[in-house]
Each structure stands twice: as structure tokens, then as C-alpha cells.
mmCIF entry with sequence, helices, sheets and N, C-alpha, C, O atoms, coordinates in Angstrom:
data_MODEL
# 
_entry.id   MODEL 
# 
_entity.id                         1 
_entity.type                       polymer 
_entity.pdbx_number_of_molecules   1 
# 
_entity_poly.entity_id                      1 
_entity_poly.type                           'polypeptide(L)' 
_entity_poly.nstd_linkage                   no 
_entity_poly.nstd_monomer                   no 
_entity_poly.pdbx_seq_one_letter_code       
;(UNK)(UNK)(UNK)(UNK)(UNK)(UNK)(UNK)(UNK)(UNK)(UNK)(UNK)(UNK)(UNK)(UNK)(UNK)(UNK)
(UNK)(UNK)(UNK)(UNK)(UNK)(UNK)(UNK)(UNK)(UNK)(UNK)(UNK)(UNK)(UNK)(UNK)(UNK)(UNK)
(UNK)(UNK)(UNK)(UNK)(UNK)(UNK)(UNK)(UNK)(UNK)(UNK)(UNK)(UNK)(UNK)(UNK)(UNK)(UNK)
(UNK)(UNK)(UNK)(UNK)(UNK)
;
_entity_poly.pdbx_seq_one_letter_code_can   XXXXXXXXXXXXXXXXXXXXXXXXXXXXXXXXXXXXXXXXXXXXXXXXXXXXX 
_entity_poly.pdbx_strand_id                 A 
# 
loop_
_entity_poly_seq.entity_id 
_entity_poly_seq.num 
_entity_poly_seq.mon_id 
_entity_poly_seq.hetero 
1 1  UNK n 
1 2  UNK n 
1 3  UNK n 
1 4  UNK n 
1 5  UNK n 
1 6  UNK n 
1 7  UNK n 
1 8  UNK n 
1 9  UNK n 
1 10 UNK n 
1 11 UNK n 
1 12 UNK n 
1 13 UNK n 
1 14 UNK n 
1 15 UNK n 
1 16 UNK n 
1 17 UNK n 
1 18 UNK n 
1 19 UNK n 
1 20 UNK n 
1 21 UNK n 
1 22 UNK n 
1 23 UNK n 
1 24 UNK n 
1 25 UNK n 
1 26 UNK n 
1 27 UNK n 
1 28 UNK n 
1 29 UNK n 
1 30 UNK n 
1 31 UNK n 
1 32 UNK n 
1 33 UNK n 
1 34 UNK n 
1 35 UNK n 
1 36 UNK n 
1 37 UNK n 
1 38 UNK n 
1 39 UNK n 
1 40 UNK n 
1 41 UNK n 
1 42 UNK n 
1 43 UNK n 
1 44 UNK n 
1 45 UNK n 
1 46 UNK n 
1 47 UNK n 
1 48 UNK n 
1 49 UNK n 
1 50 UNK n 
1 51 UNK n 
1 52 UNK n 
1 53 UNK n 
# 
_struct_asym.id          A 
_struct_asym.entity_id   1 
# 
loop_
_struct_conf.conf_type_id 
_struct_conf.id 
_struct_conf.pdbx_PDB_helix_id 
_struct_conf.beg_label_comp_id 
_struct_conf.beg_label_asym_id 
_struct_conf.beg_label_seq_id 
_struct_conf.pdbx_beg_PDB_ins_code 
_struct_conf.end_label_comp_id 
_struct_conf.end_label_asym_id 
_struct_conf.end_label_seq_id 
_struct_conf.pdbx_end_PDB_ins_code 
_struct_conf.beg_auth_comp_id 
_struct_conf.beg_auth_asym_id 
_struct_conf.beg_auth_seq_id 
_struct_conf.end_auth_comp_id 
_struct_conf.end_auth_asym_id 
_struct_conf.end_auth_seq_id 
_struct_conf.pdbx_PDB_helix_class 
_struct_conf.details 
_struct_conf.pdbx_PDB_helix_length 
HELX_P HELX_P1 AA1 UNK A 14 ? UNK A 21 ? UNK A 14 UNK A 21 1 ? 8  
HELX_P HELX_P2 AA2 UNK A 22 ? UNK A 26 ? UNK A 22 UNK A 26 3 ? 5  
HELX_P HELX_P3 AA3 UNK A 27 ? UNK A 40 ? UNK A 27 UNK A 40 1 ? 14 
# 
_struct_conf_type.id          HELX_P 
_struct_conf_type.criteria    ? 
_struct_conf_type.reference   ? 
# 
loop_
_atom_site.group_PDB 
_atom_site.id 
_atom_site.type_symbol 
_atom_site.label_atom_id 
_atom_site.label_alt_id 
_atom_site.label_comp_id 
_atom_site.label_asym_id 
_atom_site.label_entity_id 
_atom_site.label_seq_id 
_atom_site.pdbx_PDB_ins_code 
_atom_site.Cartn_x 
_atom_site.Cartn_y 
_atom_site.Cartn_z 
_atom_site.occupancy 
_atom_site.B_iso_or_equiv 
_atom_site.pdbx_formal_charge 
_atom_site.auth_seq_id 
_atom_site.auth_comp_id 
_atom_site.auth_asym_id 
_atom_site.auth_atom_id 
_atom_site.pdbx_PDB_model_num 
ATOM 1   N N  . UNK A 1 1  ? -15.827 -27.376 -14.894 1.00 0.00 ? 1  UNK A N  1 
ATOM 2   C CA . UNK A 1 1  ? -16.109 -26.166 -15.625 1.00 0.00 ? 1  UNK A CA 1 
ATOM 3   C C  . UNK A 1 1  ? -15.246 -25.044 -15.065 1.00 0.00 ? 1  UNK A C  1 
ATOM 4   O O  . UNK A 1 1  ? -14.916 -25.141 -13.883 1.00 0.00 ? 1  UNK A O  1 
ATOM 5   N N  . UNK A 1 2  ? -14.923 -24.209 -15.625 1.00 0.00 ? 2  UNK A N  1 
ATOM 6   C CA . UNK A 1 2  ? -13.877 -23.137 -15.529 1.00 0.00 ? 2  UNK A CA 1 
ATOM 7   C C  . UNK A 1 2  ? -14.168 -21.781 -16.158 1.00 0.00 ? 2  UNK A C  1 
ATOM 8   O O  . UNK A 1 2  ? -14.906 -21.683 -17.138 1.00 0.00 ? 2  UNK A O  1 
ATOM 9   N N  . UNK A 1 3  ? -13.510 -20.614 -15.515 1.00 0.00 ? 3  UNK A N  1 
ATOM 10  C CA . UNK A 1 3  ? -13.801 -19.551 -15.737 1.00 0.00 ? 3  UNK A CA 1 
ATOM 11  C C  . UNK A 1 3  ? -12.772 -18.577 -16.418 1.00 0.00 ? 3  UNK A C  1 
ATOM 12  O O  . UNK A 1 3  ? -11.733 -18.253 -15.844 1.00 0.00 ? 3  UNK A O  1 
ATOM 13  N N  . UNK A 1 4  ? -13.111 -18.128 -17.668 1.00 0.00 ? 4  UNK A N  1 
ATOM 14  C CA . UNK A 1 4  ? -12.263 -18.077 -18.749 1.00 0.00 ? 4  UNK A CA 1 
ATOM 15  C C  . UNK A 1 4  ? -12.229 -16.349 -18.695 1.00 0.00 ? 4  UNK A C  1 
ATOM 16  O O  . UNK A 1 4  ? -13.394 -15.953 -18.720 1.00 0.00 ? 4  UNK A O  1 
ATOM 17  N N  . UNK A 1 5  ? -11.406 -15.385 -18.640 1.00 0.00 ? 5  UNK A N  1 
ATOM 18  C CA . UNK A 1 5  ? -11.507 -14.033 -18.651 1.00 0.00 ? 5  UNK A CA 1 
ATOM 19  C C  . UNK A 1 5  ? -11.592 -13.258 -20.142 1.00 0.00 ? 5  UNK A C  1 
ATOM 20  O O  . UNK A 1 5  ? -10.700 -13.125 -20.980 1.00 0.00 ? 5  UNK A O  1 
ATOM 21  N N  . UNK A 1 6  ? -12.538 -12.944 -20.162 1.00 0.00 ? 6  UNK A N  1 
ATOM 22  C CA . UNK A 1 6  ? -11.932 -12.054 -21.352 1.00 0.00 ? 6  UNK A CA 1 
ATOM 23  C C  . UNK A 1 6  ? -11.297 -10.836 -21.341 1.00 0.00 ? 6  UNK A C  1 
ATOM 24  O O  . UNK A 1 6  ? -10.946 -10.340 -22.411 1.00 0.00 ? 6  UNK A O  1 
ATOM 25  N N  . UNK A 1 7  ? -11.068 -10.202 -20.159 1.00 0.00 ? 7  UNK A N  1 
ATOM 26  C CA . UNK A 1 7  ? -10.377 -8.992  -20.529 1.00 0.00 ? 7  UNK A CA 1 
ATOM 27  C C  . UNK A 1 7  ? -9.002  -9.317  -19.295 1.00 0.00 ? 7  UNK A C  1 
ATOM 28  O O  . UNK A 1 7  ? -9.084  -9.441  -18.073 1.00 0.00 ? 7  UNK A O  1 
ATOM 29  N N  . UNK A 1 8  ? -7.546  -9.396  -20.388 1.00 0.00 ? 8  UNK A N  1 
ATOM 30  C CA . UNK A 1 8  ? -6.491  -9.665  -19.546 1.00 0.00 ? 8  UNK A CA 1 
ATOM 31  C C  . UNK A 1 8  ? -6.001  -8.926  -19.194 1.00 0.00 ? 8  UNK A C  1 
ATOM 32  O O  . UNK A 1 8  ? -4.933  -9.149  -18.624 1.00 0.00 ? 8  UNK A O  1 
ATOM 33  N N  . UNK A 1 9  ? -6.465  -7.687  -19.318 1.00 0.00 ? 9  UNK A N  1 
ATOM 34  C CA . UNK A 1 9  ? -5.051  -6.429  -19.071 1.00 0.00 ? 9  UNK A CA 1 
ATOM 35  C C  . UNK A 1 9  ? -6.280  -5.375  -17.800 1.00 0.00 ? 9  UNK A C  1 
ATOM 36  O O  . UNK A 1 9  ? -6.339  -4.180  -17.508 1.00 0.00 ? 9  UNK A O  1 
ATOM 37  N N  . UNK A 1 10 ? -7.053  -6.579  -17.381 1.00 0.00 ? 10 UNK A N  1 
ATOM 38  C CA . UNK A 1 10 ? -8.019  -5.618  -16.182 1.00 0.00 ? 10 UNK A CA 1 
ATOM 39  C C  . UNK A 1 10 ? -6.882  -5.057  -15.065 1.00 0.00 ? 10 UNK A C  1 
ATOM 40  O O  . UNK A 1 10 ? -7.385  -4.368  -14.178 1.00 0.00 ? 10 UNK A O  1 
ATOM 41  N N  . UNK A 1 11 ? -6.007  -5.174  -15.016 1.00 0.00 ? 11 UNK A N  1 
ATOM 42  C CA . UNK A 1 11 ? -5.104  -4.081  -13.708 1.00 0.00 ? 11 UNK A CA 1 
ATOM 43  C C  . UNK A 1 11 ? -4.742  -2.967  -14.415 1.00 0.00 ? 11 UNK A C  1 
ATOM 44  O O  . UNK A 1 11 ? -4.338  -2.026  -13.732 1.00 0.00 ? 11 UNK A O  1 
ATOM 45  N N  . UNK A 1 12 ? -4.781  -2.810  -15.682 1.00 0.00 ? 12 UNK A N  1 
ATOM 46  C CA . UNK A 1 12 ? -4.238  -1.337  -15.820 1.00 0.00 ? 12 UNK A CA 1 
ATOM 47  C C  . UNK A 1 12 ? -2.805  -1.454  -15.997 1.00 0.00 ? 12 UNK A C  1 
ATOM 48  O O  . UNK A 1 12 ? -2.186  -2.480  -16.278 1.00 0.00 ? 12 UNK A O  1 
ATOM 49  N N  . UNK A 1 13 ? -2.268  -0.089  -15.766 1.00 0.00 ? 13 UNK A N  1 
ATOM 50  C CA . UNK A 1 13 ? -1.088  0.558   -15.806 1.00 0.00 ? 13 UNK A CA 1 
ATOM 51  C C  . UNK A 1 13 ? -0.494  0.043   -14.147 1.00 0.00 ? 13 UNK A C  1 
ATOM 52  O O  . UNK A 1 13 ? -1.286  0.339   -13.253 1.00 0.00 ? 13 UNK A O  1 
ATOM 53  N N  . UNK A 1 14 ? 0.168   -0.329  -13.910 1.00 0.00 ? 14 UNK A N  1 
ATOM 54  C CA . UNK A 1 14 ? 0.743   -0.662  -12.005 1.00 0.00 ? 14 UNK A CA 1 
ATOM 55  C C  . UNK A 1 14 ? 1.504   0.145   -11.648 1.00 0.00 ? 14 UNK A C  1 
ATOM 56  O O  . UNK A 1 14 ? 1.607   0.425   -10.454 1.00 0.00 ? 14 UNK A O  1 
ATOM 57  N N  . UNK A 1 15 ? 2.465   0.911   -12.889 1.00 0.00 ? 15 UNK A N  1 
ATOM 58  C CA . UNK A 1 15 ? 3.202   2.179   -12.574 1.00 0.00 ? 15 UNK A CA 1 
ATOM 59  C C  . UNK A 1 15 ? 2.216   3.436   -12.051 1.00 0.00 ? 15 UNK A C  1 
ATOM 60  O O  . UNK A 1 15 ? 2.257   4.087   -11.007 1.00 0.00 ? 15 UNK A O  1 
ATOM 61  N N  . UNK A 1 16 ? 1.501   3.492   -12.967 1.00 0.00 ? 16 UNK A N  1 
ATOM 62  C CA . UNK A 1 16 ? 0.420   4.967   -12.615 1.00 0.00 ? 16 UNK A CA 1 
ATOM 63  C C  . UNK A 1 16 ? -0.369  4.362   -11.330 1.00 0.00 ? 16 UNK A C  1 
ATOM 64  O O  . UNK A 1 16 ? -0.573  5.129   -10.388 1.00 0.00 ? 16 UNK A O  1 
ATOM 65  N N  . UNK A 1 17 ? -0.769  3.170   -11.261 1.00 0.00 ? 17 UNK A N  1 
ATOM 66  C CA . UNK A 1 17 ? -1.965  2.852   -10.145 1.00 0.00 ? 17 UNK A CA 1 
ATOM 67  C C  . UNK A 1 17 ? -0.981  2.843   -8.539  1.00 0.00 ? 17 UNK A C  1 
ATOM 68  O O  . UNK A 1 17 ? -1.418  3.235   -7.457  1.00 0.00 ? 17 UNK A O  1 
ATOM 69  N N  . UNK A 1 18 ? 0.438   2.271   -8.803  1.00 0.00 ? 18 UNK A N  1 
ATOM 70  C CA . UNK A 1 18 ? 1.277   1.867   -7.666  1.00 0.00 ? 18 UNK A CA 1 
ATOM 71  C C  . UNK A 1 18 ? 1.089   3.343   -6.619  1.00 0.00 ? 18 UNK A C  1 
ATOM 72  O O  . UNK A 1 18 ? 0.772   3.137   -5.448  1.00 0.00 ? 18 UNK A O  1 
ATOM 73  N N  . UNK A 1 19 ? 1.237   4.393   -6.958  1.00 0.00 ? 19 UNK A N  1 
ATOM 74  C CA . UNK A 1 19 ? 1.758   5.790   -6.042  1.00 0.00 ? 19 UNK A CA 1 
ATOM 75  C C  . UNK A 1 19 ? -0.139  5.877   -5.463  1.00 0.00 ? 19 UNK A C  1 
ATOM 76  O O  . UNK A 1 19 ? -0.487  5.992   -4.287  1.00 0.00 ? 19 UNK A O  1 
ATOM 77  N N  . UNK A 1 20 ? -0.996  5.790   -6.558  1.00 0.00 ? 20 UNK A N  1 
ATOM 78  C CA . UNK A 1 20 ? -2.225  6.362   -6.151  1.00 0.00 ? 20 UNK A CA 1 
ATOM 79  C C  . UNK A 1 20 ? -2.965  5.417   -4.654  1.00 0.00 ? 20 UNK A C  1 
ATOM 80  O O  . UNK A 1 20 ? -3.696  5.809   -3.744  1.00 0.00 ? 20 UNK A O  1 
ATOM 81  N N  . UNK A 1 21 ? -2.170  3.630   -5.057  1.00 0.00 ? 21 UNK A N  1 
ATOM 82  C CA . UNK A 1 21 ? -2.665  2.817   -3.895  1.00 0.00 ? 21 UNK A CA 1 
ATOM 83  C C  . UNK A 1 21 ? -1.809  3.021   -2.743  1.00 0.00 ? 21 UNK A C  1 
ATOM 84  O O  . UNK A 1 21 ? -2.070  2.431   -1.695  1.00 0.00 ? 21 UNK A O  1 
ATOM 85  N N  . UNK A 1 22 ? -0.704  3.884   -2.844  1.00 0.00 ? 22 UNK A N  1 
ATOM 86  C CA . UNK A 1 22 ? 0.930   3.744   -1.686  1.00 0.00 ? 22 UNK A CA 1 
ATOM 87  C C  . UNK A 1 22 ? -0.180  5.391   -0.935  1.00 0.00 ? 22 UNK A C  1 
ATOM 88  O O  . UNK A 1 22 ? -0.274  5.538   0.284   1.00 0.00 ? 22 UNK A O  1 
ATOM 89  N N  . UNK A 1 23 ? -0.785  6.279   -1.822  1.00 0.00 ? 23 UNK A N  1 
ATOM 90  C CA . UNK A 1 23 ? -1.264  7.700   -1.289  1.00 0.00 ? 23 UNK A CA 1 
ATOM 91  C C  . UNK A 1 23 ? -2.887  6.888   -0.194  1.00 0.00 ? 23 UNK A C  1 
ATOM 92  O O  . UNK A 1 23 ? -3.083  6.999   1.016   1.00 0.00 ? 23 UNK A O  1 
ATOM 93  N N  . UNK A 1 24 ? -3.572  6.295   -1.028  1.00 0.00 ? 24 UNK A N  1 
ATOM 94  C CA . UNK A 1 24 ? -4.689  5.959   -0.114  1.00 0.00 ? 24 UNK A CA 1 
ATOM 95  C C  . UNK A 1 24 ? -4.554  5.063   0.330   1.00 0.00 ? 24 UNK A C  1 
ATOM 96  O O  . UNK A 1 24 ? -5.553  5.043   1.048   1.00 0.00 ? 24 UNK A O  1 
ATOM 97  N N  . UNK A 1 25 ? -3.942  3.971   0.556   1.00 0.00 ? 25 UNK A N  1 
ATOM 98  C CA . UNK A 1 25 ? -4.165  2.477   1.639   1.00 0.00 ? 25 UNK A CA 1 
ATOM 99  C C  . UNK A 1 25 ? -2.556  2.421   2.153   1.00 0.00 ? 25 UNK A C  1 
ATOM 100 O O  . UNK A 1 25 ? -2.591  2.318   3.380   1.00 0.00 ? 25 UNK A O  1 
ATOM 101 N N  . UNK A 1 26 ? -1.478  2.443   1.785   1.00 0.00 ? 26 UNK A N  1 
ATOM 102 C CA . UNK A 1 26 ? -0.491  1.972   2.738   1.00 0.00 ? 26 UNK A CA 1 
ATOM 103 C C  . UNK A 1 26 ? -0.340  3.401   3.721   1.00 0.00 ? 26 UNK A C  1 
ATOM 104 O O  . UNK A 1 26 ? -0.372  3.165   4.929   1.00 0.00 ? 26 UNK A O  1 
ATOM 105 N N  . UNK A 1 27 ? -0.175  4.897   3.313   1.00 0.00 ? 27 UNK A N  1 
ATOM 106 C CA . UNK A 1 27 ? 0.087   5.856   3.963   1.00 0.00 ? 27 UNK A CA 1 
ATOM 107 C C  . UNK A 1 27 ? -0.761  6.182   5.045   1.00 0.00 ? 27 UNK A C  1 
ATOM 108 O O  . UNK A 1 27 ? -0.254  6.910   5.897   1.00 0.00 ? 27 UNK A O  1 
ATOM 109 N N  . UNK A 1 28 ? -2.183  5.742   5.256   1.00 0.00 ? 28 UNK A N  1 
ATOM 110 C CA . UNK A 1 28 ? -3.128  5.935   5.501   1.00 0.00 ? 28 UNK A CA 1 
ATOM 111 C C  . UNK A 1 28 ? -2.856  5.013   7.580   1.00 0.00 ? 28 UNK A C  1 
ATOM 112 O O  . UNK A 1 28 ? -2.912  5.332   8.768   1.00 0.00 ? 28 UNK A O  1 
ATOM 113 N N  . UNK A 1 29 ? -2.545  3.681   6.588   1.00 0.00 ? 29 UNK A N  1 
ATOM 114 C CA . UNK A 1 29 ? -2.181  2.510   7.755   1.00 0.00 ? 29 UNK A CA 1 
ATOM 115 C C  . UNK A 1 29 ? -0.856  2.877   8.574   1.00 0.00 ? 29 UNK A C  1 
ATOM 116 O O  . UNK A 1 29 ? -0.851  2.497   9.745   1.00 0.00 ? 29 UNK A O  1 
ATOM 117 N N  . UNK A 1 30 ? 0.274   3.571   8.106   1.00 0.00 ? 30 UNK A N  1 
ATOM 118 C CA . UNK A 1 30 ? 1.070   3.814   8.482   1.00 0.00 ? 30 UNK A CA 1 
ATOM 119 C C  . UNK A 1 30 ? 1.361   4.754   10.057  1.00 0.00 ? 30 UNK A C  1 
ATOM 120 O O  . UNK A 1 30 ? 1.945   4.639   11.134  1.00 0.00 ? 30 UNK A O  1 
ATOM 121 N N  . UNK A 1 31 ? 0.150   6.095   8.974   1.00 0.00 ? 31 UNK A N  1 
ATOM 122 C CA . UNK A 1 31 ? 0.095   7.093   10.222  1.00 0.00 ? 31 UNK A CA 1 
ATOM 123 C C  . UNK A 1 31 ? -0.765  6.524   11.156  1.00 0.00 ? 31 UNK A C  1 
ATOM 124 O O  . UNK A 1 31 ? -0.291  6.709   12.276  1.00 0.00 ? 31 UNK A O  1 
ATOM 125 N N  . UNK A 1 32 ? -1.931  5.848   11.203  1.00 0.00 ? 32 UNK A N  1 
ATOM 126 C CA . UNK A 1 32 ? -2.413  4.614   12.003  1.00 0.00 ? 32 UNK A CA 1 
ATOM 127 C C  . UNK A 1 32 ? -1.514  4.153   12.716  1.00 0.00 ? 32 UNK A C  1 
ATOM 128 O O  . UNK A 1 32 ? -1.721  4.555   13.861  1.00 0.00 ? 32 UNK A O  1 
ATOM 129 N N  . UNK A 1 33 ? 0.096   3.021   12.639  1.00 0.00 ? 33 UNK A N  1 
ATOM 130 C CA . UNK A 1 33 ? 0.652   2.490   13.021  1.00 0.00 ? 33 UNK A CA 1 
ATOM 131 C C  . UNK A 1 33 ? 1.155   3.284   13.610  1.00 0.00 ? 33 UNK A C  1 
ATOM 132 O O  . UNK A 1 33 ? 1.656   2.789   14.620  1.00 0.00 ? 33 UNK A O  1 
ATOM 133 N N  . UNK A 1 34 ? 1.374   4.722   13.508  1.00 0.00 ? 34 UNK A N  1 
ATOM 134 C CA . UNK A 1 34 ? 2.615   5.639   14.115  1.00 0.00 ? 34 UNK A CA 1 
ATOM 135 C C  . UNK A 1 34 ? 2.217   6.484   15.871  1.00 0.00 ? 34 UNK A C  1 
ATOM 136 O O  . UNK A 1 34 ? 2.877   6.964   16.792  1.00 0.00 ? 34 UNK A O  1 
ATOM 137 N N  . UNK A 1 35 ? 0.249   6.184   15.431  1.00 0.00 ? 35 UNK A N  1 
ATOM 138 C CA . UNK A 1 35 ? -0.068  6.598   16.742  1.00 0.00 ? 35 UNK A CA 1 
ATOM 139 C C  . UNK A 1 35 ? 0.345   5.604   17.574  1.00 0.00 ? 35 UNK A C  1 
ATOM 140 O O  . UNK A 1 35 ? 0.899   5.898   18.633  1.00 0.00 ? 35 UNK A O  1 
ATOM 141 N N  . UNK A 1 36 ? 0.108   4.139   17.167  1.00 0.00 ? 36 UNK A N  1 
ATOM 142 C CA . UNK A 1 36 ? 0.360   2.974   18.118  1.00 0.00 ? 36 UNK A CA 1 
ATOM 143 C C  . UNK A 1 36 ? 1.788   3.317   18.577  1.00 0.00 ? 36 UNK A C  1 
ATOM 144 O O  . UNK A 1 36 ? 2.030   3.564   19.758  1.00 0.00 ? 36 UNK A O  1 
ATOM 145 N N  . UNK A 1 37 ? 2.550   3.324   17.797  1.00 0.00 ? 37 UNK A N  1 
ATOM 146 C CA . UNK A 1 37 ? 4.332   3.683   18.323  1.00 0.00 ? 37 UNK A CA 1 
ATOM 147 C C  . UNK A 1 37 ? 4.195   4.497   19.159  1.00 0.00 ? 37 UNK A C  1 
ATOM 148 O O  . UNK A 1 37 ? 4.520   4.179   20.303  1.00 0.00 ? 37 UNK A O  1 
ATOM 149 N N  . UNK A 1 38 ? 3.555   6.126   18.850  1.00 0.00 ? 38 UNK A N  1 
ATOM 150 C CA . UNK A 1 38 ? 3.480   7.585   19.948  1.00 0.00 ? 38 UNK A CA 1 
ATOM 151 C C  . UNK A 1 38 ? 2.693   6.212   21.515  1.00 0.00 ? 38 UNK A C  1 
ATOM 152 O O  . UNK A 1 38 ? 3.343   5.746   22.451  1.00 0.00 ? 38 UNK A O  1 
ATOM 153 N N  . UNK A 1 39 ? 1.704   6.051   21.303  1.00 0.00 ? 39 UNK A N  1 
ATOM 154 C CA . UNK A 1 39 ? 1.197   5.157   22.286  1.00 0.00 ? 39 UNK A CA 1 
ATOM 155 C C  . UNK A 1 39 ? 2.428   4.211   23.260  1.00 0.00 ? 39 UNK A C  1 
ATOM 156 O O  . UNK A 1 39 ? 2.757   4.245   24.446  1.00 0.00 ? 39 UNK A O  1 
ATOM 157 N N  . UNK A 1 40 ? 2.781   3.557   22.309  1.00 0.00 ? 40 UNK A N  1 
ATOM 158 C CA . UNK A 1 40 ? 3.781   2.395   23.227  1.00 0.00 ? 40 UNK A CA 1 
ATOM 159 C C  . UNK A 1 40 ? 4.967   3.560   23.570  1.00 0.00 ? 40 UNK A C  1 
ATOM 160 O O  . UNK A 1 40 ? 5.697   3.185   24.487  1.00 0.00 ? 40 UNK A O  1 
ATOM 161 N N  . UNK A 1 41 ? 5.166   4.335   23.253  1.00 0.00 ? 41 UNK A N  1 
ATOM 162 C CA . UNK A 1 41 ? 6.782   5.439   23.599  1.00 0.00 ? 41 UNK A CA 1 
ATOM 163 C C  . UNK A 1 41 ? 7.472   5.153   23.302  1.00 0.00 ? 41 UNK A C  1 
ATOM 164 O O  . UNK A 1 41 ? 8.507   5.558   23.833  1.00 0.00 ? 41 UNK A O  1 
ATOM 165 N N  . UNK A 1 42 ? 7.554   4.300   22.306  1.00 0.00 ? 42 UNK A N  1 
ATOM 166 C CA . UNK A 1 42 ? 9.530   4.271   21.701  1.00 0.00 ? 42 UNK A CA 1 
ATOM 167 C C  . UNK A 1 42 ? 9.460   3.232   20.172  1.00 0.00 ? 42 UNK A C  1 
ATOM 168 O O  . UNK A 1 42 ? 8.366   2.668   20.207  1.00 0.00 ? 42 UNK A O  1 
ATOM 169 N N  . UNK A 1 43 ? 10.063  2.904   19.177  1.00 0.00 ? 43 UNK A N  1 
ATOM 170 C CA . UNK A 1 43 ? 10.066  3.236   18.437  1.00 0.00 ? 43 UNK A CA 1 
ATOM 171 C C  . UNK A 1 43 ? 10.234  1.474   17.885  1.00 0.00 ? 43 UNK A C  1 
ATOM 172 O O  . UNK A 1 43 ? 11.131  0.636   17.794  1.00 0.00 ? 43 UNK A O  1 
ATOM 173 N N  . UNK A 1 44 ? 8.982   1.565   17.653  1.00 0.00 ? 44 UNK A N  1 
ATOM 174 C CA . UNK A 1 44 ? 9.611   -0.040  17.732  1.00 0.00 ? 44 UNK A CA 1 
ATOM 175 C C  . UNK A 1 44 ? 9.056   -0.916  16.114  1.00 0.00 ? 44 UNK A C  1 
ATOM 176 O O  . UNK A 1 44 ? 8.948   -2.068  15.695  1.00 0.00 ? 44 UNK A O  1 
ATOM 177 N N  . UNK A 1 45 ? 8.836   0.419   15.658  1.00 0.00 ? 45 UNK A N  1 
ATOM 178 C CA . UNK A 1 45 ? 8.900   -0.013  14.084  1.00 0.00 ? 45 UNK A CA 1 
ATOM 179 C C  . UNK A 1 45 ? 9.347   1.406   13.074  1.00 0.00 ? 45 UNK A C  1 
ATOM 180 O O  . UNK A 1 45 ? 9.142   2.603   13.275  1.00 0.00 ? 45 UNK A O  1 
ATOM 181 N N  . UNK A 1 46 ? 10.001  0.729   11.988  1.00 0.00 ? 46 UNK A N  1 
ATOM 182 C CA . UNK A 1 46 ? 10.279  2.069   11.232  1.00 0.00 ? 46 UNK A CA 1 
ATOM 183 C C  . UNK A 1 46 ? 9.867   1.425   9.793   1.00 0.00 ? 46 UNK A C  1 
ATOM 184 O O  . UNK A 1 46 ? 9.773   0.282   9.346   1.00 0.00 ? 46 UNK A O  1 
ATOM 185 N N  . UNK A 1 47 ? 9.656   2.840   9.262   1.00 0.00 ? 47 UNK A N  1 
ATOM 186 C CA . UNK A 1 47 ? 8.942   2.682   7.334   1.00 0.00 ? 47 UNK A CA 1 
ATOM 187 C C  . UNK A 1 47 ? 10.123  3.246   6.632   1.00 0.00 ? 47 UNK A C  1 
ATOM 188 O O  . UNK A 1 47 ? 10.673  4.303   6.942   1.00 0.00 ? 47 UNK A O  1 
ATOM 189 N N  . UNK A 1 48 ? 10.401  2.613   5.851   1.00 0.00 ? 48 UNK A N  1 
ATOM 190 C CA . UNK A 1 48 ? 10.909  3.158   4.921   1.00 0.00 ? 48 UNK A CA 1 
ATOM 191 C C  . UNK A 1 48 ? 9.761   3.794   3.821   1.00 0.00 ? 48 UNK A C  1 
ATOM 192 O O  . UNK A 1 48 ? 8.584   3.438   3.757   1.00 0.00 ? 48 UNK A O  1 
ATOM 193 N N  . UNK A 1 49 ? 10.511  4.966   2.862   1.00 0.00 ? 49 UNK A N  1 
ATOM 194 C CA . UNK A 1 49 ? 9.621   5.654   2.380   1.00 0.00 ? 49 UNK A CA 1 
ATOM 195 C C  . UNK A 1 49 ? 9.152   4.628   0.926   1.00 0.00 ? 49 UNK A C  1 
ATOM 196 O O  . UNK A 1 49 ? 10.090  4.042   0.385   1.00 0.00 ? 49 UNK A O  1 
ATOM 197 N N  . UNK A 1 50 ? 7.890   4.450   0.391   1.00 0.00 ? 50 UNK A N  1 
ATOM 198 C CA . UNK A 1 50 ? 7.224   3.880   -0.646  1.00 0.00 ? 50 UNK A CA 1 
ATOM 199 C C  . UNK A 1 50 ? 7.781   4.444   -1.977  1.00 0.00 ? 50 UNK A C  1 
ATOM 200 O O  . UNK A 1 50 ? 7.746   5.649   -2.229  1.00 0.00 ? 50 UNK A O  1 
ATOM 201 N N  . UNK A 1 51 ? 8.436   3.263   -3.042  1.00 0.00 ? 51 UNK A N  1 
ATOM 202 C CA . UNK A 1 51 ? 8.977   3.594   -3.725  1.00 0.00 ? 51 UNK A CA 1 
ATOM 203 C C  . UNK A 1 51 ? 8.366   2.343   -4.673  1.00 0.00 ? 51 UNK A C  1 
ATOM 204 O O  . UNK A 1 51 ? 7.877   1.388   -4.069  1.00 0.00 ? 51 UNK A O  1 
ATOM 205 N N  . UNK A 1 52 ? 8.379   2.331   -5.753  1.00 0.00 ? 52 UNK A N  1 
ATOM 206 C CA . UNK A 1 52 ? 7.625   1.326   -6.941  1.00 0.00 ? 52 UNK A CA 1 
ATOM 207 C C  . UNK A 1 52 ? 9.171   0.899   -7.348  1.00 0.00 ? 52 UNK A C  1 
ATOM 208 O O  . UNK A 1 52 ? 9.986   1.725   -7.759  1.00 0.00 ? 52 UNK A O  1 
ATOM 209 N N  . UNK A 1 53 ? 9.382   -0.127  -7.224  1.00 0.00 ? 53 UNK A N  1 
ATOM 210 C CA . UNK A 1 53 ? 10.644  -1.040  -7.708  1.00 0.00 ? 53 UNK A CA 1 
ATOM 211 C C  . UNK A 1 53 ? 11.095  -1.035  -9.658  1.00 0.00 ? 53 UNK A C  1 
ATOM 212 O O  . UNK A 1 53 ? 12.038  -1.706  -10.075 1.00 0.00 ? 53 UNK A O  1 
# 
């Protein structure tokens, strides 16, 4: 038995949703990651800035 969706277009828009998930969950982890860097003293990862392909 299997599970059949009826609604296919449940993600939305990915253009409009992409910036709003890059503002609350990746930017969020980042400045997170950046204390760890200030912590270790030197620079041992870099971000490039979030851009939707």
C-alpha cells in the first residue's frame, strides 16, 4: 500500500521561500559558526555570501 499526494505543488514558490530560509536558518548557523572561528583565532572557514542559483 502506498501513499498517494494530492497536493503537488506543496513547496510553493523556492524563489520567494529560498532568501526567507537563507535570512532564518543558514544566516543564523553561520554567525554561530563565526563565534567558533573568533574562538579557535584564525580563520579556518569562510562563507561565501547566499545567493539562489
Amino acid at each position: 500500500m502506498g501513499i498517494i499526494l494530492n497536493n503537488t505543488g506543496g513547496l510553493g514558490d523556492v524563489e520567494k521561500a529560498a532568501p526567507v530560509f537563507a535570512y532564518n536558518e543558514i544566516e543564523p548557523l553561520q554567525e554561530r559558526m563565526k563565534e567558533l572561528i573568533d574562538w579557535l583565532g584564525g580563520e579556518v572557514i569562510r562563507f561565501k555570501p547566499y545567493a539562489v542559483p
